[in-house]
N, C-alpha and C positions, 0 to 999 in steps of 0.2 A: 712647282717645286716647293713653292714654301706651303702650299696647302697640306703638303706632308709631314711636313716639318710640325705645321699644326697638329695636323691630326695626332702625331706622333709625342708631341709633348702632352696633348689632351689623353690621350691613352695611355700613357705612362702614370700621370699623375691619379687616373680612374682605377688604375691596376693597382697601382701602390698605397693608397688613400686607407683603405679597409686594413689593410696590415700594419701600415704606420700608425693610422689612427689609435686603433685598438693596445697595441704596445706602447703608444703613449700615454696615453686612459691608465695603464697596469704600472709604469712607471711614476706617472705622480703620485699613487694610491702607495706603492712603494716608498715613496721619498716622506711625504705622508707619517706612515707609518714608521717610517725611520724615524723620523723628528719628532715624534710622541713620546718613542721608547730611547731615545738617545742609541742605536743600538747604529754603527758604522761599518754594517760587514758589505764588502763587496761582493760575496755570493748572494746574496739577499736578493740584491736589484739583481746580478746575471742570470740564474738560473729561473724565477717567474718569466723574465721578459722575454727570454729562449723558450722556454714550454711555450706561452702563448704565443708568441710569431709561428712557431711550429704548426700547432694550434689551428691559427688562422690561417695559414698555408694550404692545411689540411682540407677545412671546411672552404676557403674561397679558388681552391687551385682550379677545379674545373670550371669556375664561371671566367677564370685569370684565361685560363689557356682560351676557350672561348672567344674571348676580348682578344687574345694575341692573334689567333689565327685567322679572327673576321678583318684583322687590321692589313695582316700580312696579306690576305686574298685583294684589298683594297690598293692596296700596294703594288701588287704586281698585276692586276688587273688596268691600273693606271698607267703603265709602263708607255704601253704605246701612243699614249697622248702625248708624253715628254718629248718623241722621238722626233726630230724634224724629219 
């Protein structure tokens, strides 16, 4: 059971890595740039960081589903070892 639990924390953070990463990369560049131009608009940061998680959604979704559904097949493939 906790080998799941593994797995499962390891595949969450492999799935999420590339989208957080990337939106954080586009947010310091953001803040950045705020702090050169003194300019404090809260559209500035929201609507880059939403295009680009979009973005990356777009470009990594089918390698994401991929990753979910070889996890899920592992998962339920595992089932019957659990069972006593």
């Amino acid at each position: 059971m906790l080998q799941i639990v593994g797995k499962a924390f390891i595949t969450a953070i492999m799935v999420l890595l590339p989208i957080l990463g990337v939106t954080m990369v586009v947010s310091v560049l953001i803040s950045i740039l705020q702090a050169a131009t003194q300019i404090q608009e809260m559209t500035l940061t929201f609507i880059p960081k939403l295009f680009i998680t979009l973005l990356m959604i777009l470009i990594a979704g089918p390698w994401i589903m991929r990753t979910l559904v070889g996890f899920t097949k592992d998962v339920l493939a595992s089932i019957p070892g659990l069972l006593p």
